[in-house]
ChimeraX commands (.cxc) that place a marker at each C-alpha (Angstrom):
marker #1 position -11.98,4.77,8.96 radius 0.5
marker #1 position -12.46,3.99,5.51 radius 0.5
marker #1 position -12.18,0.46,3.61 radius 0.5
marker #1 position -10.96,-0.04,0.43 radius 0.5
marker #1 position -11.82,-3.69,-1.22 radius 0.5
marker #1 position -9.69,-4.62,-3.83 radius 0.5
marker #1 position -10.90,-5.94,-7.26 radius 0.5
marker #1 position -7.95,-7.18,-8.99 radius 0.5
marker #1 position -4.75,-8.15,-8.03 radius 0.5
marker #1 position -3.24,-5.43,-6.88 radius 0.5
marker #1 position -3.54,-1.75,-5.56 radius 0.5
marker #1 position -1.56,1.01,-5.98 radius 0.5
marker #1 position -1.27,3.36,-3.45 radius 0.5
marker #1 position -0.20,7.06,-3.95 radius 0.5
marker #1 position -1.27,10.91,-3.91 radius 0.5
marker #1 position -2.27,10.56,-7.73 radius 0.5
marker #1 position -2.99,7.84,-10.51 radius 0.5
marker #1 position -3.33,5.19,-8.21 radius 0.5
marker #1 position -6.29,3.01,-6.99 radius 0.5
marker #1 position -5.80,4.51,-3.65 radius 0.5
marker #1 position -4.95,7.99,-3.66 radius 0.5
marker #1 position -4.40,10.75,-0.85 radius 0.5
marker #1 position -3.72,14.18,-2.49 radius 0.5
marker #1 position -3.54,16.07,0.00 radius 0.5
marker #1 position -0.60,14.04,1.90 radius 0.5
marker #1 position 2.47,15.79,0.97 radius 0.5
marker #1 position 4.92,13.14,2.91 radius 0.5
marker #1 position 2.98,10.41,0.13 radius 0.5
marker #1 position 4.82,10.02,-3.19 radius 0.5
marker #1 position 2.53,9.96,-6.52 radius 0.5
marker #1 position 2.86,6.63,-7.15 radius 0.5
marker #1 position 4.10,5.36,-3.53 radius 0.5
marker #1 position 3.58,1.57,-3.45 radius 0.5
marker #1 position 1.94,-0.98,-4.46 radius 0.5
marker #1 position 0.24,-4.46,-2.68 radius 0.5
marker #1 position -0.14,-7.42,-5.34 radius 0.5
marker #1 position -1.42,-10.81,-4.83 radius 0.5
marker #1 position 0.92,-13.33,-6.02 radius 0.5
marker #1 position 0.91,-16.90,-5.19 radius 0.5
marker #1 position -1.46,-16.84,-2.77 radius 0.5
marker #1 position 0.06,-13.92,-0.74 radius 0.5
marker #1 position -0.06,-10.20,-0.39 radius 0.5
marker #1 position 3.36,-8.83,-1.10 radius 0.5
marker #1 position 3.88,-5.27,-0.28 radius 0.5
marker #1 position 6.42,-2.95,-3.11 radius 0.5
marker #1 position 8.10,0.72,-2.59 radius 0.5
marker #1 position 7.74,2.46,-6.06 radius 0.5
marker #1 position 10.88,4.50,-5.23 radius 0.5
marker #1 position 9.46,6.75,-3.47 radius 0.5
marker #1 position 11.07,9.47,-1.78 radius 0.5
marker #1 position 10.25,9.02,1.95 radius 0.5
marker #1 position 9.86,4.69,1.77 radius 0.5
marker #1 position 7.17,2.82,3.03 radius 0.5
marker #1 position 6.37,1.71,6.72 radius 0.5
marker #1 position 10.19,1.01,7.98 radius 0.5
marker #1 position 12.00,2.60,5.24 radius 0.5
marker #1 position 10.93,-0.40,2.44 radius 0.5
marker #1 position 12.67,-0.16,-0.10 radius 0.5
marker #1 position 12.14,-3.86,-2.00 radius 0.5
marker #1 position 9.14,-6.41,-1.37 radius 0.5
marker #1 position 7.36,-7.27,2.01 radius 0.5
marker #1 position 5.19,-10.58,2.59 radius 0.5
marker #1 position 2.07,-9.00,4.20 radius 0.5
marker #1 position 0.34,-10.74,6.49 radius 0.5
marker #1 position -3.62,-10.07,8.26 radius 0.5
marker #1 position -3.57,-7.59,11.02 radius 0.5
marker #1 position -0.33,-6.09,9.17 radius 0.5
marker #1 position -0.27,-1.97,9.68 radius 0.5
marker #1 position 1.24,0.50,6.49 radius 0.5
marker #1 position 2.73,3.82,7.53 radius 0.5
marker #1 position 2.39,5.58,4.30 radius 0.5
marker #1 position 2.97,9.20,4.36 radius 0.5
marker #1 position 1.08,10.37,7.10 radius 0.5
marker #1 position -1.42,7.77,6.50 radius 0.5
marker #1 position -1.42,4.70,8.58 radius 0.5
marker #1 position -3.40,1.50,6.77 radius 0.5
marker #1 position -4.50,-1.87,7.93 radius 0.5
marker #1 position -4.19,-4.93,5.83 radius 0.5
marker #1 position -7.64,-7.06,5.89 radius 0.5
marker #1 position -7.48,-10.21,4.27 radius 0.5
marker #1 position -10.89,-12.06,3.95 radius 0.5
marker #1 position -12.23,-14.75,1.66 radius 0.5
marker #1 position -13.64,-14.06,-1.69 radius 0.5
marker link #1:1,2 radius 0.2
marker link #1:2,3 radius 0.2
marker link #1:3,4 radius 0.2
marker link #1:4,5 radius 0.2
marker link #1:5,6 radius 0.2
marker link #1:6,7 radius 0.2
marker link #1:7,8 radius 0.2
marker link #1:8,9 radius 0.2
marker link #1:9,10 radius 0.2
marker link #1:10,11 radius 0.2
marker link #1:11,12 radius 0.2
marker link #1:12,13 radius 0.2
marker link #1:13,14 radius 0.2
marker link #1:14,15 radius 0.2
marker link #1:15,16 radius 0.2
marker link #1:16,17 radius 0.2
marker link #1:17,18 radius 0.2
marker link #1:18,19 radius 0.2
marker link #1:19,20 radius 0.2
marker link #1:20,21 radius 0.2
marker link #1:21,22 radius 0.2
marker link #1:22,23 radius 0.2
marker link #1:23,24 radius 0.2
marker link #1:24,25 radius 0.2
marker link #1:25,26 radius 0.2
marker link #1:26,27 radius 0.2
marker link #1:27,28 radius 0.2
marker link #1:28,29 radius 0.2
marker link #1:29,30 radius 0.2
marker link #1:30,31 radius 0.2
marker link #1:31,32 radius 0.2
marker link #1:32,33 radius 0.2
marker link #1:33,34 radius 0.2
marker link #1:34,35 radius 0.2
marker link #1:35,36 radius 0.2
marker link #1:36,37 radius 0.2
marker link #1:37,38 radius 0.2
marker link #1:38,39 radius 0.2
marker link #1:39,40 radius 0.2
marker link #1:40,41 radius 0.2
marker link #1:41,42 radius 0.2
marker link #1:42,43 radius 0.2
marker link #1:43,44 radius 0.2
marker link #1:44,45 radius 0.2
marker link #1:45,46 radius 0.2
marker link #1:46,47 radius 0.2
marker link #1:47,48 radius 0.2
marker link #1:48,49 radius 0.2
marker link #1:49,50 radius 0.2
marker link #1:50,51 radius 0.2
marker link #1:51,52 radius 0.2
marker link #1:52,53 radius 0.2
marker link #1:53,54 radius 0.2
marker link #1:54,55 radius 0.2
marker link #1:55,56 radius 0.2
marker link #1:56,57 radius 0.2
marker link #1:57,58 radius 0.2
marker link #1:58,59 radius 0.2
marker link #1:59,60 radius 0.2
marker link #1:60,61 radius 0.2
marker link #1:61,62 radius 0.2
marker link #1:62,63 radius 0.2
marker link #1:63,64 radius 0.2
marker link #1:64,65 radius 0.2
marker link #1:65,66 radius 0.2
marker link #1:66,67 radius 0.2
marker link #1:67,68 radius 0.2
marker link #1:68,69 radius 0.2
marker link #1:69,70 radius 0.2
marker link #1:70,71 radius 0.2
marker link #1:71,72 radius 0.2
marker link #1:72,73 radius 0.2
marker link #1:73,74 radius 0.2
marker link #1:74,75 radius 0.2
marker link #1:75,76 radius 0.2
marker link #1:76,77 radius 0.2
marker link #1:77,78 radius 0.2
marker link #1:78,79 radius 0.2
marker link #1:79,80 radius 0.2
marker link #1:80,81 radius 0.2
marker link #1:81,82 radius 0.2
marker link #1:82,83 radius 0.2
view
């Protein structure tokens, strides 16, 4: 599969505009979701988007290493290492 290292803060995931984009997945909202760093934790946001994130997220989600993302027809795995 492929990996995606973040730089900053926080990656947005979607089929456009984002730092992580699928075009081509129609089930994947433009600007889908979004994982952040805050605190010293990933924390996992729906942007409203039209088919939710993973269980139907529709708010915040604590992510955790080892954690899976069904987004669109995409399914992610979060990686946390040190810096």
């Amino acid at each position: 599969g492929m990996t995606v290292c973040a730089r900053s803060a926080g990656v947005q995931i979607g089929r456009e505009g984002g730092d992580l984009n699928f075009p081509t997945d129609l089930y994947m909202s433009a600007s889908h979701c979004k994982v952040e760093e805050a605190a010293g934790k990933l924390q996992l946001t729906d942007l409203n988007s039209r088919n939710g994130t993973f269980v139907r997220l529709h708010a915040e989600r604590e992510l955790s290493h080892g954690d899976y993302l069904f987004i669109g027809k995409k399914l992610l795995r979060v990686e946390i290492t040190a810096a």
